[in-house]
C-alpha positions in Angstrom: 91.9 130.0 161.7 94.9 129.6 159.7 94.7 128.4 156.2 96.9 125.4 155.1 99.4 127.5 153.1 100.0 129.3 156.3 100.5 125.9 158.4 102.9 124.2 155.3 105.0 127.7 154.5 104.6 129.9 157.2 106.9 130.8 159.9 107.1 132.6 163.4 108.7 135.4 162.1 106.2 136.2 159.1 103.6 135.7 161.8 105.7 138.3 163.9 106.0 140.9 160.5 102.7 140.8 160.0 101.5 141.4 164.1 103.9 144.3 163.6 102.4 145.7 160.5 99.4 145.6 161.9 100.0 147.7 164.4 101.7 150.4 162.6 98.9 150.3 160.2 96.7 150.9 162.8 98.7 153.9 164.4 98.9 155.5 161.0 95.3 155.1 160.5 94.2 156.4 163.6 91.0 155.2 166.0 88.7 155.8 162.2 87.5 153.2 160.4 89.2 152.0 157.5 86.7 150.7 154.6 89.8 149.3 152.7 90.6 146.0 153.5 93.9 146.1 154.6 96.6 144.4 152.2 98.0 141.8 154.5 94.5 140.4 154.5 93.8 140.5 150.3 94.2 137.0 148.8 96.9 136.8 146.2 96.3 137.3 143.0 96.9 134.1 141.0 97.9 135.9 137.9 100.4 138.0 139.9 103.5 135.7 139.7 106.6 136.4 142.3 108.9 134.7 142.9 108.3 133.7 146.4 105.2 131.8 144.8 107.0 130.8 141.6 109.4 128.6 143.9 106.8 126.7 145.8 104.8 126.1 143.2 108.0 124.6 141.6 109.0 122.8 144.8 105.6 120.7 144.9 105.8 119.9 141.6 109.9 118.9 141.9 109.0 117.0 144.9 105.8 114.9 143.5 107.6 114.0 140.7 110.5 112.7 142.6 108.2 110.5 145.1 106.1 109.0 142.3 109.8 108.1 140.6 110.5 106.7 143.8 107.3 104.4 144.0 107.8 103.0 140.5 111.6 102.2 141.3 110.9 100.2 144.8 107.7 98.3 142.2 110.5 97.7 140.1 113.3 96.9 142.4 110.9 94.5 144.2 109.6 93.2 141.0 113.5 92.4 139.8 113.7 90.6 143.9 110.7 88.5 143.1 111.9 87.3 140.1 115.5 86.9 141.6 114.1 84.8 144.2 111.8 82.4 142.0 114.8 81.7 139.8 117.4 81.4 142.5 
């Protein structure tokens, strides 16, 4: 199951890179076991910034803060209607 970063950011050729990781992991290793998880699979660390997270973090952020500027300027542009039309 996919998690929902995966299903907002992630594409079919990251799914494709990591398939082929994978499987060259898994030639290197051998047929043992490997008692590591595998670093494809570890979460990331949120105190390990990069830039690839830097920017969507940023780009939620940029992005609320343009739709909630976009809600109070339709309350206001219908308020400034409103009034328009009672004094017209």
């Amino acid at each position: 199951m996919k998690k929902w970063y995966q299903i907002l950011w992630g594409s079919q050729e990251e799914d494709q890179l990591v398939q082929r990781v994978q499987k060259v992991e898994q030639k290197l290793h051998g047929m043992g076991d490997i008692t590591d998880e595998p670093s494809y699979k570890k979460e990331a660390d949120p105190d390990d910034l990069t830039i690839e997270n830097a920017y969507k973090t940023r780009w939620i952020w940029y992005h609320t803060i343009l739709a909630g500027l976009m809600f109070l300027l339709c309350i206001i542009q219908i308020a400034i209607f409103l009034l328009l039309a009672i004094k017209l």
